[in-house]
Structure formats: C-alpha cells, structure tokens
N, C-alpha and C positions, 0 to 999 in steps of 0.2 A: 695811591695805587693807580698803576697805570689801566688804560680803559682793555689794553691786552689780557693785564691780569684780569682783573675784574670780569672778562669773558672767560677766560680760561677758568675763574673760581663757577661761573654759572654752566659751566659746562660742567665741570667734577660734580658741583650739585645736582646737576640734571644726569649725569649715569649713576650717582646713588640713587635718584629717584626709576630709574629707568633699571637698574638693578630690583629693585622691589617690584615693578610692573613686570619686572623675569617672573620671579617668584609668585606673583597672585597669577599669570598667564599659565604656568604649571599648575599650580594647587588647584584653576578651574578647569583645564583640562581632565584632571585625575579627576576632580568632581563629575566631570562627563562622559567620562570612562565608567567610573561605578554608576550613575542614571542610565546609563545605556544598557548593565548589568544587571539594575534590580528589576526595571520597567519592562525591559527588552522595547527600549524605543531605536529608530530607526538611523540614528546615528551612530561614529563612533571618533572616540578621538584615535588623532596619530598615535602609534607607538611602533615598537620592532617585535615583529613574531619570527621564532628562534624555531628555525624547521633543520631537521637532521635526523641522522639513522642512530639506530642505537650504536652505541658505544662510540659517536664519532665526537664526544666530550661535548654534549652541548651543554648540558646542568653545569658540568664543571667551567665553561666557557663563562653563561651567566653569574657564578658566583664570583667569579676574575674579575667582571665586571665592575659587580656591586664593593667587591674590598671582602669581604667575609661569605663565610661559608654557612648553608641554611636547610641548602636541599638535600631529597634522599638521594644519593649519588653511589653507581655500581653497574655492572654487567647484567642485562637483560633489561626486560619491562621495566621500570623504575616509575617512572611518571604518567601516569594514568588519569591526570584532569593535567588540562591545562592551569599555568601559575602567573598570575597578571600581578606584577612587580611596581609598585608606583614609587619608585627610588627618587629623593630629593638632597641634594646636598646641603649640610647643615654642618656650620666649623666649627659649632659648639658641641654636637654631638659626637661625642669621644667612644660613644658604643653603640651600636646601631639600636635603634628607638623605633620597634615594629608593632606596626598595629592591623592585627589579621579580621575584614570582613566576613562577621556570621549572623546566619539567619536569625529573627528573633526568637524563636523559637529554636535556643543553639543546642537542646536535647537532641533534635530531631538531624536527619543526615544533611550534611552541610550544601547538598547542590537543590536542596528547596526553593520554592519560588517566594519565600515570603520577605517581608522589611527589613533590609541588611542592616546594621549593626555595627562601630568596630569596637574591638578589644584587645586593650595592651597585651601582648606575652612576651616574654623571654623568648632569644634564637631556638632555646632547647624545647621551648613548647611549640613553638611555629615548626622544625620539623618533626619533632611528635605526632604533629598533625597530620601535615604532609603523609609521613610515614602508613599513620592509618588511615588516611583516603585511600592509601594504594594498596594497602592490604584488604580492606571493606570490598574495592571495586574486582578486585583480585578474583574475587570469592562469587561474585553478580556473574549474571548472564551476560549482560552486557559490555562487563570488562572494563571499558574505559565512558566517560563522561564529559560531555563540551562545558559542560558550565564551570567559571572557571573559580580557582581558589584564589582571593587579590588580599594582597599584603601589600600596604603603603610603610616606606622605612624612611627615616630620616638619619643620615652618617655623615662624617666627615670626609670619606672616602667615595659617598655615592655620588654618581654623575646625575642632571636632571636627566631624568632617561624612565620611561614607563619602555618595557620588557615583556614579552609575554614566551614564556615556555611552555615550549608542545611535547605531548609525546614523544617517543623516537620512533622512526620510521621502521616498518622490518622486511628485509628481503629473504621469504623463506624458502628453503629449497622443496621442489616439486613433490610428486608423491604422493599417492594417500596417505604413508604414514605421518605427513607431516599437515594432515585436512587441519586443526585445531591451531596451528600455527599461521595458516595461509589465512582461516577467517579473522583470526588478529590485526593481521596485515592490513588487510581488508577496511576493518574497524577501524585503525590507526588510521589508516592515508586519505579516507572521509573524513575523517575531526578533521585533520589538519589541512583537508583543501577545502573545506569549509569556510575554516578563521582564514585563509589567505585572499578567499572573497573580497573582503572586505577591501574596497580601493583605500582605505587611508592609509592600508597597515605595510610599513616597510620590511622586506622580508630577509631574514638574516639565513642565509641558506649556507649550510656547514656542510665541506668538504673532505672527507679523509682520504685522500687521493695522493700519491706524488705523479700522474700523469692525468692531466689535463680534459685529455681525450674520455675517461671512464665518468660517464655525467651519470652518476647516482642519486645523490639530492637534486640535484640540477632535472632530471627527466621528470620530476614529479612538478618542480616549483613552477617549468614551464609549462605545462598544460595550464596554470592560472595566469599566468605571467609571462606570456613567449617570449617578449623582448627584453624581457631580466628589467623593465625600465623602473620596478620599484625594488629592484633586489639588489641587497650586498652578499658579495661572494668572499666565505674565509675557510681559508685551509687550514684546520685546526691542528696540534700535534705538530708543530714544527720539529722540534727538537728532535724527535723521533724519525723523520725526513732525511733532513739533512746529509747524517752519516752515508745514506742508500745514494746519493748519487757520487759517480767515480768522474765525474769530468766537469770541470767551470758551466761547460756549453749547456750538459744538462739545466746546471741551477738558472742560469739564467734564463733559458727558455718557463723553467717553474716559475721562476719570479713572475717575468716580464711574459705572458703567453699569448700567440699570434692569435688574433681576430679567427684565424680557423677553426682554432680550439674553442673560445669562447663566443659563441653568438650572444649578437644583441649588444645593447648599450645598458651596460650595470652601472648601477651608482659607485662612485670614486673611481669610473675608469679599470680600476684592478681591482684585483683581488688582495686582501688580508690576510695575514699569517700571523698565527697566534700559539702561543704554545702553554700550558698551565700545568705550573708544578705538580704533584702527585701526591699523596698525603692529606690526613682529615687534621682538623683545629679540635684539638681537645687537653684531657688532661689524664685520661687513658693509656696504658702500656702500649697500645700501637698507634697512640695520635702523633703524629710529626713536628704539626706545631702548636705551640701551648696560647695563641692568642692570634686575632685575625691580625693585628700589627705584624707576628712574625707571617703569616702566610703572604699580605701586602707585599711586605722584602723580597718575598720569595719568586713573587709573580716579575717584582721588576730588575731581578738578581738574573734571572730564566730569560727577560727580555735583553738583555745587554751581551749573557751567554748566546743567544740566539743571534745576532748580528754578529759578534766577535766568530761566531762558527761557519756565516755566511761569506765574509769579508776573506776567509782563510782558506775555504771552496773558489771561491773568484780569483783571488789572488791578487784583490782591488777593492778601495775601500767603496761602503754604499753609498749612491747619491741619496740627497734633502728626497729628492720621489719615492725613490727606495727603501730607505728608513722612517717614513710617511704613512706604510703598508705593513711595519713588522712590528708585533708586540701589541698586547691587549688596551696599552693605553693610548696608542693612535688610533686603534678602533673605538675605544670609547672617547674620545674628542670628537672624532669622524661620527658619531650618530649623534651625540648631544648637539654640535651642531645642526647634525643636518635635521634633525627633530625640533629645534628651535625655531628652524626657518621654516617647516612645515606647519607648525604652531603659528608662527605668527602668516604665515600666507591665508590661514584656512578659518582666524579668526574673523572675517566677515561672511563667509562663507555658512559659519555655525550660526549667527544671529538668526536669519532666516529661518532655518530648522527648528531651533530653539520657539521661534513665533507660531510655525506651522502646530507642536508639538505641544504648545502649550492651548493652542487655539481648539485640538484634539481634547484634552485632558479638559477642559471647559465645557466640550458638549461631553465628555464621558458623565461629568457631573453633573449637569440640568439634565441627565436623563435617568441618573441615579434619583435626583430629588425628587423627578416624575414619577417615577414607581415605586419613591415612598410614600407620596402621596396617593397615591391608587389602592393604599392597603386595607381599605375597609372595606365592609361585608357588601352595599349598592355597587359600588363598580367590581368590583371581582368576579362579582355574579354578571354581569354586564360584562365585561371582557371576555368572560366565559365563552357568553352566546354571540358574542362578537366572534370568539374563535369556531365557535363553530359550525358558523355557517360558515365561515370564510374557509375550511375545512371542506366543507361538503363541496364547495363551491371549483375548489382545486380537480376535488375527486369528478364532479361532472367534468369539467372540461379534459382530465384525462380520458371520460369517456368518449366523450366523442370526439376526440384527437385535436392534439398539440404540440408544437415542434420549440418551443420551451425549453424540456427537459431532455438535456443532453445526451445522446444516446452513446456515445463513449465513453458516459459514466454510470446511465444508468439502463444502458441497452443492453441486453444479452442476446449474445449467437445461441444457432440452434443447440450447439456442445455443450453451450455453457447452462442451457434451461435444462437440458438430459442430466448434469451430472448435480444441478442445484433443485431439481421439482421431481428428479425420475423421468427414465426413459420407458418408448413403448417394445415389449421383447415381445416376440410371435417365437414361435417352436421353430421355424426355418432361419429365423434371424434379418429378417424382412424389414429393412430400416429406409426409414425419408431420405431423402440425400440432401444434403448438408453443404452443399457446393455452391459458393456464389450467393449463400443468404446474409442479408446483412445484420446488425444488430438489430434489436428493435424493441418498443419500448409498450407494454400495457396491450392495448384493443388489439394492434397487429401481428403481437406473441400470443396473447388468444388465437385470433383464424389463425397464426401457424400450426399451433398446439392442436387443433381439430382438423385440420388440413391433415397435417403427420397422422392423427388417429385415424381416420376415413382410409388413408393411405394404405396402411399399416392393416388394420382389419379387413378392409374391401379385398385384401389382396392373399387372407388365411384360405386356405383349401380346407377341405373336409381329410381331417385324421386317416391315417390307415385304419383298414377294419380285417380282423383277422376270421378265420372259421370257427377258432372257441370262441370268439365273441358273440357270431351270429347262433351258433350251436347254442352257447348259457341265456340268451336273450329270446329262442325259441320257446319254451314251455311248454305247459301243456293244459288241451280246452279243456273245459269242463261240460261241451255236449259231446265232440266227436277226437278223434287220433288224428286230426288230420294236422297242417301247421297254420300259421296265420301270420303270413308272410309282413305283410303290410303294421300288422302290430310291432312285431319285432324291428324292423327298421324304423318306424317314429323309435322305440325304447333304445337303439342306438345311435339315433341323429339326435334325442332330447339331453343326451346322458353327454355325447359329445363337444355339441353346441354350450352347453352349461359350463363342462370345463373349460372349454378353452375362451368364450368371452369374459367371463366374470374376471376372470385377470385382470385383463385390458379395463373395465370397469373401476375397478381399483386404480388402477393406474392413472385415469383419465381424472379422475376426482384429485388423488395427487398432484399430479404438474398442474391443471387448473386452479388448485387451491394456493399452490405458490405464487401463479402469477398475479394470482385477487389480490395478493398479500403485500405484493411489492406494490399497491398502489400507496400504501402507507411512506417510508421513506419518502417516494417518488414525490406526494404533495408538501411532506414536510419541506424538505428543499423549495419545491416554487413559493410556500409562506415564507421560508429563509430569504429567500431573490425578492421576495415582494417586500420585506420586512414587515410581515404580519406575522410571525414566528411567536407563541408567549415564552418567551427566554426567561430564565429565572423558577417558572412554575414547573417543575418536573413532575413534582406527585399527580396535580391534572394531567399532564402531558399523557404519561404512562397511563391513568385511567383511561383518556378516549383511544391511546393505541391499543390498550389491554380489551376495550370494550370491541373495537374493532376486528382486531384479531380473533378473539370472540366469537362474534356475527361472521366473519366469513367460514370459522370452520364449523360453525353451526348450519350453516346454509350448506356449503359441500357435501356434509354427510348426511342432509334430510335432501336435497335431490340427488343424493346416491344411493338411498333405500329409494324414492321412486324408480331409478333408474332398476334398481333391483328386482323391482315387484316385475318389472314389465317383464326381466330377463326368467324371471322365474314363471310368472304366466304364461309367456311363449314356449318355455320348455318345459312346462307341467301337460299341456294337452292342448296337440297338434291339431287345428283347423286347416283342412285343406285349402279352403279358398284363399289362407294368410298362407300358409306354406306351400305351396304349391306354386309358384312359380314361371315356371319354365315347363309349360305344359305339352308344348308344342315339341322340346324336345324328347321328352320322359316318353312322348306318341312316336316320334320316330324310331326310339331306342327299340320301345315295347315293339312295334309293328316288326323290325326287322329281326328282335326276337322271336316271334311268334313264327317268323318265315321260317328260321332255323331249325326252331324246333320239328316243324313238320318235315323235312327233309333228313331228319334225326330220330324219328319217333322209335320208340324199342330199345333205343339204345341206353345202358344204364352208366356208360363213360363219357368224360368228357367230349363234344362233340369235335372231332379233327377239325383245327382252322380257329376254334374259338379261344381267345385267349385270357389266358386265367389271373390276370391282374385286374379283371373286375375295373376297367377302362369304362367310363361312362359311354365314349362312341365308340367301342370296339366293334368290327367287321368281319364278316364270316372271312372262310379261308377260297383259295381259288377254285375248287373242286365245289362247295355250298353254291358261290355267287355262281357259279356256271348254271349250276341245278336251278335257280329261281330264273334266271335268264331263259332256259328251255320252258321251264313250265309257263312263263309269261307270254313266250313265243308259242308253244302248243295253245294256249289258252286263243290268242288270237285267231291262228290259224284255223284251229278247227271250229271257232266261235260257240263256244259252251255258253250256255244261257244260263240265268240268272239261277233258277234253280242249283245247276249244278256249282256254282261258284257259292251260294248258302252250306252248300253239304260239304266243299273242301273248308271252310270257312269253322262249321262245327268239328268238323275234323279234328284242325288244327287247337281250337280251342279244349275238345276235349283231352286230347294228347298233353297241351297245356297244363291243364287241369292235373290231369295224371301225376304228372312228373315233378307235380308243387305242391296243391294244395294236399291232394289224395295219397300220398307220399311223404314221409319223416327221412327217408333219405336224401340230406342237403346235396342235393348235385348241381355240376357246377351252372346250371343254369340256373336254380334256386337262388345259388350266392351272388352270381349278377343281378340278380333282380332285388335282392334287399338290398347291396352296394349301389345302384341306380335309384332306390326309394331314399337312400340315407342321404346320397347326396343333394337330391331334388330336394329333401327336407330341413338339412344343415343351410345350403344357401336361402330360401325362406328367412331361416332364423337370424341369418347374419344380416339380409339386407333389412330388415325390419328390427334389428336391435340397434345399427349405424343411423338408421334413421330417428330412431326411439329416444338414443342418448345424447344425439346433437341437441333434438329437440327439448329436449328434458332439461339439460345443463345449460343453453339457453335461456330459458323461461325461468328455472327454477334456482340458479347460479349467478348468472348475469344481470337480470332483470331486478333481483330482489338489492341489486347494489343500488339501482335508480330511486323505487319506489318507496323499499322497508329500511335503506339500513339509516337516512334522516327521520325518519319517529323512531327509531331506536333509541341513537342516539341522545337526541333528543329525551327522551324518558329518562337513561340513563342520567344525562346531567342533569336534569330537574330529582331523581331520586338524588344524586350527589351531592345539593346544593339543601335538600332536608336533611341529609344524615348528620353531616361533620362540618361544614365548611372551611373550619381551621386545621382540619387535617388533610384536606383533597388540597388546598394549597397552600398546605406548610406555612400559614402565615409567622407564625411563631420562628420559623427556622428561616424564611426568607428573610423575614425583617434584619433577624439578627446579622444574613450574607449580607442584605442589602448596608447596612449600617458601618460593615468591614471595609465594604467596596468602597464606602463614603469616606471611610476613613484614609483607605489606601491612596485614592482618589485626591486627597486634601493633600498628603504628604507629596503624593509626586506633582502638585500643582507648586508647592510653596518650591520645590527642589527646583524646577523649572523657571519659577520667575525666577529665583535666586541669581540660578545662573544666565539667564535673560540681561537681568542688569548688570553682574557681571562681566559677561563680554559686552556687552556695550560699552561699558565705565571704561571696559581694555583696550576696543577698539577705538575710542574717543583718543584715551592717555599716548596710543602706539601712533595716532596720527600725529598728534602734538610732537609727540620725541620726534616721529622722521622729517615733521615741517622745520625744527630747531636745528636739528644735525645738517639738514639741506643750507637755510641759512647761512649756518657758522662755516659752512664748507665753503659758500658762495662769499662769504667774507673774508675766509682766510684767501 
C-alpha cells in the first residue's frame, strides 16, 4: 500500500470517527437543552425557533421537516406551549422512535417545575398529548404557557436539527367586540418575544406574503432582532403563489427581492420557499396518506412540481442559487448545517458556563448541608434570637431614616397612601395638595400623614347653625322664663365639634396604622439585601409578622380610645379658659353689638343694616355707623362726664338684657349672639383636639414601636420556644424540603459534571480532527 493510500485510509478512518463526534456533539447539546429546561440554568443550546402567524403553515412546515407528521395541526389557536423537537437522524430507524419529557410526577400538569423524565410513546400518543395540552390551556386563564413540551425522535428521515415551535402569532381586528381576541394577541406575541431573547436561538420567521413590502412576521421578529442577523426568512405556501403572479418580472422580483424590500442581512442571503402538501397520515376515511413514507413522496413530488411551475412563469430554467432557496429540503440542509457550525463554534464557549454553573450548584449544596445541620432544638432557638434582633434592628434604623430601602419600590405617593391607608374627607372636600410630593418611605409618610391631618382639620369651619337648632337647643330653666343663651351655644358647639372630628379621628388611626404596618415587608427586604433573611422557616416567619401585626393594631386602637377620651372630655363640658380662645375678638364682636342695640332699642324686627347670616364680624349698616359716629362726636363735644357715660352704659346693658335674656323671643340679635358663642367654642375645640391627637398618637403610636414592641416580641418567642418548637418551625416538614432540595441538588450536580466532561472530551476530539484536516490539507 502506497503511503497515499494509507493516508487516504486514515482519513476515511478519522471521518468515521469524526462522524461519531457529530453524533455525541448533538446528543450533548439536546442534553443542554433539557438542563436548561429542568433547572432553568442560564444557558441555552443553539436551535431554530419557528415564529409565524396562524395559519401561515408553520406546524405543517415543521412536520416537512422532521418526514412525518405528529402535531395538532388546523385553523385557529392550535398550539398553546411551545414544542422543543430534539430530532436526530438514525438509518436504522424505519419509524420514528419518540421519546416525550415528563415530569416525575407525570399525574400532575405536564408544565410542573419537577425532575423530568422521558418516556417512550407512539406518534398517536405524543399527539394525544399535544392535543390535550391545548385543550387543558384552552380552558385556563391564562391560555397559553412558556414552558415548553420537548420530544427527542430518532428517524431515518430526521435532519440533526433541535426545532422549537411557537404559538402562531394573531392579528385581531380592532373593536371592543373583538377585547378577548386582542388580549390573546397580546399573550401570544410575549411568549414568543420572550424565547427569541435568547441570542443562541436561530429564528425561522414565516412569511405568507406574495409582496414583499407587507412585513407581518417580520414587524414582530425585528423589534428582537433589527438586522434579521439571526433570522431565516421563508415564504411558505408556494404552490399557492405562484398561479397569482401574471408576469415573469413579478416572480422574479418574489424570488430574488431588492435590499429595499428586505432590510438587514438575513441568514442565506434570501429568502426560502417552501410549500407542504395538504392532507393528514392515517388510516381514516379522510386521511390522504396511509404512511409518513407516502407523505415523504409527497413533500418531494410538491418540491419538483414547484420549480417545474417556477421555470414555466420565467420562461428560463432556475440557476444552482435559485433552486438552493426552493423546497423544504434545501431548507433543511440550510439549518443542519448552519446549526452544526453553531454547535461547533459555541462548544468552547459552553465549558466556561458549564464551570460557572456547576461552581453555583456546589455552593447551592454546602448550604443545603448547612441548614441540615442546624436542625436541632440549641441552634434553632439560637437562630431564633439571632433573627430577632436583627429584626428589630432593621425596624430601628427605619426609624430613624435610611436611604437603603428603595423608594420606587417601596415608596408611596400621597395618592397612592389615600387609596391604600384612607383618605382624610372634611364636608367641603378640603384636600392636601398632592403636587410635586415625592414617594416616600416610613418616618417621612408619617409627618406627611399628620402634616395632611393638621392641614385638613385646621382648615374645618364651624357647621351652619340654623333657628330650629338654636330654638330645640334653648329649653327651659327651672328658676325663671327667661333663656340662657350661653348654655345653649356650648350644647350646639359640643354636639357639633363631636360630629365632625371624631371622623377625622377614625381616620387618623387608619392611614397611620397602615403606614406602621409596612415597616414589616420594608425590613424583611433589607434582611433579604443583607442575607439575614430565615429562608426555609415560614411558620416562625409568619408568627413574628403575625405577632407584629398584632402589636401594631393593638396600639392604634388603645391610643385611639385615648385620643377619644380627650375628644369626648372637651365636648362633654365646656371650660372657658380652654374654649375660649379668641377673647379679644368675641370683646369686639360683643362691644359693637351692644352699640347697635342701643341705637335699636324698642324695636322688635330685625335691626336695618344688620345682616342675618349670623357673620362672626358682621357691621352695622350706613345709617347705625353714622348714628355711633354722632353720638361719639356729641359725646366729645359737649364733654359728658363720667357719670353720665355709666348711665348710657346701664342703658345699653339693660336694653341688652331686655331683648335676650328677659325675652324667649329669638330675635335676630339673640341668634348672632349664640352663632358668635358657637363659634368662639367650636374653634377652642378644634385647636385643642389637633394639638391632643398629634400628641397622643405620638407618644402613644410611635413611641411604643421603640420601647414596647422589643419585650413583646421578645416574650412572644420565649412563650414560642415553651410551647411547640417542632411546630413554630416545621422542623418535620422542613427537614423533609430540605432533604428534596438535596436531592434535587445531587441530580443537577451529577447532570452538570456529566456534561462538563463531555464538552470538554468534544472540545479536545474537534481540535484534534481540525489540527488533522489542516495537516492533510497542508500535505496534499
């Protein structure tokens, strides 16, 4: 043997062996496909994800592909999970040999998070399946589902090619009556720009178009993908085409389409045209063909027809480019290569991940070991008090402010504390203003929340007061007929002031008691960020939020009866020197009253000039003020001594007298004067209830968060830790998580190295084959 042959036989030898490094290269890829699947680790292998609108034949394109027919296929929603296809070519396999991944737990709905599984079925059971995935999802809220169904098939007819088929796209027409269709839409075109994330996945984007210009699929795939630079573009349904154009020029522009039409740089340069027979595989009165071999025929019978009908439109036969681009088996040549090459570029690329990934899954597990080891009764209780001071510890430093806790997650606006704690309402509709305040977070949505209250009540008026009121509120003494003016206004300023704060009191206890509340979440987060969090113990967990929760609306509502007492004490019986207020005015009112009436005396109508809206400053009329102006002036003039200014003085007073006390007829001087007492009395009440219930909720709200709510707590867990211990933290039902996690933990470690060595073993053998091939090349 010459040393020619003898190379040329180690060559045949090295692509058998370099044939088989194809095949383990696939089979670990589809292995890192499903770990990507079961784990949700942060890889993914290459494959083609098949995006298109309904009915533009994409199920039927994929099954062209594979040689045989599997899915549910028809007009409308059809496919409702994605179908991750891990197709291998096998020339022994005379029928296709599918084996469908299901959870272990295969009773339960198949898009569970638990340890997949495969299991042989027949085609008729794989789409069985299929079938009632879409009918199950059909029926859900949710409609449709990212987690995908993956079926690995071994045929003689299957390309190496992993597949993944989406949903079909929907464009529904406008309208409210079409709301239920639009949110479908909606649903669908998230899944599917979801899976096109992913940079490895080649995008097979399906066109039913015969003009170029109408980018349907295409407007979708590039918002992920602008420059098409992972995307194959195929005009499906040729057959159907074809007949519609009337002139050469058209087909060729379809073929061959200017850079205008098509942005970007797609993969192959052009676009594909594919066309798939019509008709199901069965053995049924409307099945077409009785075996996937006749459907096979049929795909490449369609292929040959479709060139011959192209050739006959031109009027010239197709160039090698041309016939390159038409029929499903130059697109599937066209992806198995081009999936081979991505395979083999990205196998050094994967080791690294593979090490980060495994390096992960190693600390997941020393820290599983750590918290089985922590399961007895000394540390638990120990971890305990560890949490909870570290607990408290959070809660102080919210007290007294921390820029920590993100306030765009867990700040609220003033709108958003009114519509989540209650707002404050007054009878005139008397609101904070809300412009320009930012989020905020704990201590400084407190002073807002009392800021807005102060606001808000500082700013109530005193009620109207009508004449049956002051009439029913008059009574009658039990020494004399006369009235007692001054009683009667306390019994309409106590009776008033009572209704209308105690509201606001209620209300003030609400939105404070939400904002105590959210300090809970708020510190859980900063032990989440600090990683002091007790993860795993839920039943403790829930106890000290439960005990917490607790203590704060224990405390709200016992300084909301203090606040009460007070509110009922100042409107139970009026002390002038507390109500009384505004002394100086009530002397002006009275003095300019007293003027009037002397200048009025006799008269039993309202006095001309004086106005009957019971105005706290109301002013005589121009004809009264003249008359006080004269008599000031005679008074000067003629110099009247002091006597005589005592006897105008009794005068007036007794006239006074007259007309009010000595008098059960309410004349309208009567009624100003209980309207001037009611209000002198109402504001009293309000400025010493604002003062009352700051200070009250304060001291009695806020402070008990510093002092009392650590020995509560505290107590709390010490009574916790006598009662149960194996029930406050579930150690029985932990153990048993923790023990699952270990388990889980185990599997995706051992899946991990696996494929660690694996690609490495590959990337070792793919270097050897390219240093050999280089060689032989540089030899021949």
């Amino acid at each position: 043997m010459s040393r020619e042959e003898e190379r040329a036989a180690e060559m045949e030898n090295e692509n058998g062996v370099w044939e088989e490094e194809q095949c383990r290269l696939y089979e670990a890829y589809n292995e890192l496909h499903g770990l990507a699947q079961a784990f949700d680790t942060p890889f993914d292998a290459p494959a083609v994800l098949v995006v298109g609108h309904q009915t533009d034949g994409k199920s039927a394109l994929v099954e062209a592909l594979m040689g045989f027919q599997f899915n549910h296929v028809g007009g409308g929603t059809k496919t409702r999970r994605p179908i991750t296809l891990h197709m291998k070519y096998d020339a022994d396999a005379h029928s296709p040999l599918c084996r469908l991944l299901l959870p272990s737990n295969s009773d339960s709905h198949s898009d569970s998070d638990s340890e997949p599984h495969e299991k042989s079925l027949s085609l008729q059971e794989i789409q069985a399946y299929i079938e009632a995935e879409n009918m199950r999802l059909e029926k859900e809220p949710c409609l449709f589902s990212a987690k995908e169904i993956i079926v690995r098939v071994d045929y003689k007819y299957c390309p190496n090619l992993t597949i993944i088929d989406t949903p079909g796209l929907i464009a529904p027409a406008p309208g409210p009556k079409n709301r239920a269709l639009q949110v479908q839409a909606r649903a669908v075109e998230a899944l599917v720009r979801a899976k096109m994330q992913h940079k490895e996945f080649i995008i097979l984007c399906l066109e039913d178009c015969s003009d170029w210009s109408n980018a349907t699929t295409r407007r979708v795939v590039m918002q992920i993908d602008p420059e098409l630079s992972r995307t194959v573009i195929v005009s499906t349904k040729l057959d159907t085409k074809i007949p519609q154009f009337a002139r050469s020029s058209d087909v060729e522009v379809f073929l061959s389409p200017p850079t205008c039409m098509l942005d970007g740089c797609i993969l192959g340069d052009s676009p594909f045209f594919t066309s798939v027979p019509s008709g199901r595989v069965g053995s049924g009165h409307d099945s077409v063909y009785r075996s996937n071999d006749e459907f096979k025929k049929a795909i490449s019978l369609r292929e040959m027809e479709d060139v011959a009908s192209l050739e006959e439109k031109l009027g010239r036969s197709l160039s090698i480019q041309e016939r390159s681009r038409i029929g499903v088996s130059k697109l599937r040549c066209f992806l198995e290569e081009l999936l081979q090459k991505r395979y083999m570029d990205n196998v050094p690329l994967i080791i690294p991940l593979l090490e980060k990934e495994y390096r992960s899954a190693t600390r997941k597990m020393n820290e599983i070991n750590q918290e089985l080891s922590t399961l007895d009764e000394l540390k638990l209780k120990e971890k305990g008090r560890v949490f909870h001071d570290l607990f408290l510890t959070k809660l102080s430093l919210l007290l007294k402010g921390t820029v920590v806790a993100p306030p765009d997650r867990f700040g609220e606006t003033l709108q958003d504390e009114r519509t989540n704690g209650g707002a404050f309402v007054s009878s005139d509709g008397l609101q904070f203003p809300h412009k320009l305040i930012p989020s905020f977070v704990y201590m400084p949505q407190y002073h807002r929340a009392m800021a807005e209250f102060r606001f808000v009540v500082g700013g109530i008026k005193c009620p109207p007061i009508t004449r049956e009121e002051i009439v029913n509120a008059c009574g009658v003494e039990d020494l004399h007929d006369g009235t007692n003016y001054s009683r009667t206004a306390c019994v309409i300023a106590v009776a008033k002031a009572r209704d209308t704060f105690e509201p606001f009191l209620h209300q003030l206890g609400c939105r404070l008691l939400h904002i105590l509340k959210r300090l809970l979440p708020i510190s859980v987060y900063l032990l989440q960020k600090d990683g002091e969090y007790l993860s795993g113990h839920e039943v403790f967990l829930r106890r000290v939020a439960s005990a917490f929760n607790d203590f704060a609306e224990s405390t709200e509502r016992a300084c909301r009866e203090k606040c009460m007492e007070d509110l009922v004490s100042t409107t139970r019986y009026v002390t002038w020197s507390l109500h009384n207020k505004n002394r100086a005015g009530l002397r002006q009112f009275l003095d300019s009253f007293a003027g009037t009436e002397h200048n009025t005396t006799g008269s039993n109508c309202v006095p001309a000039g004086i106005s009957q809206d019971s105005s706290f400053g109301s002013v005589a009329n121009e004809k009264d003020s003249k008359s006080k102006a004269d008599v000031k002036l005679s008074h000067v003039a003629s110099g009247i001594d002091v006597a005589s200014s005592i006897q105008t003085t009794e005068t007036r007073l007794a006239d006074l007298l007259d007309s009010t006390l000595w008098n059960r007829r309410l004349a309208p001087s009567s009624e100003r004067i209980v309207y001037a007492l009611v209000q002198q009395i109402f504001h009293g009440i309000k400025e010493y209830f604002l003062a009352s219930a700051e200070l009250k909720f304060n001291c009695f709200l806020l402070m008990p968060v510093v002092d009392k709510l650590p020995a509560l707590l505290r107590e709390d867990l010490k009574s916790a830790f006598e009662d149960d211990l194996d029930n406050i933290f579930d150690i029985t039902n932990l153990r048993h998580l923790l023990g699952q996690r270990k388990r889980d933990a185990e599997i995706e470690l051992k899946r991990i190295k696996r494929l660690k060595d694996k690609f490495r073993s590959l990337h070792k053998h793919l270097s050897l084959h390219q240093a050999h091939s280089t060689a032989f090349s540089d030899y021949r």
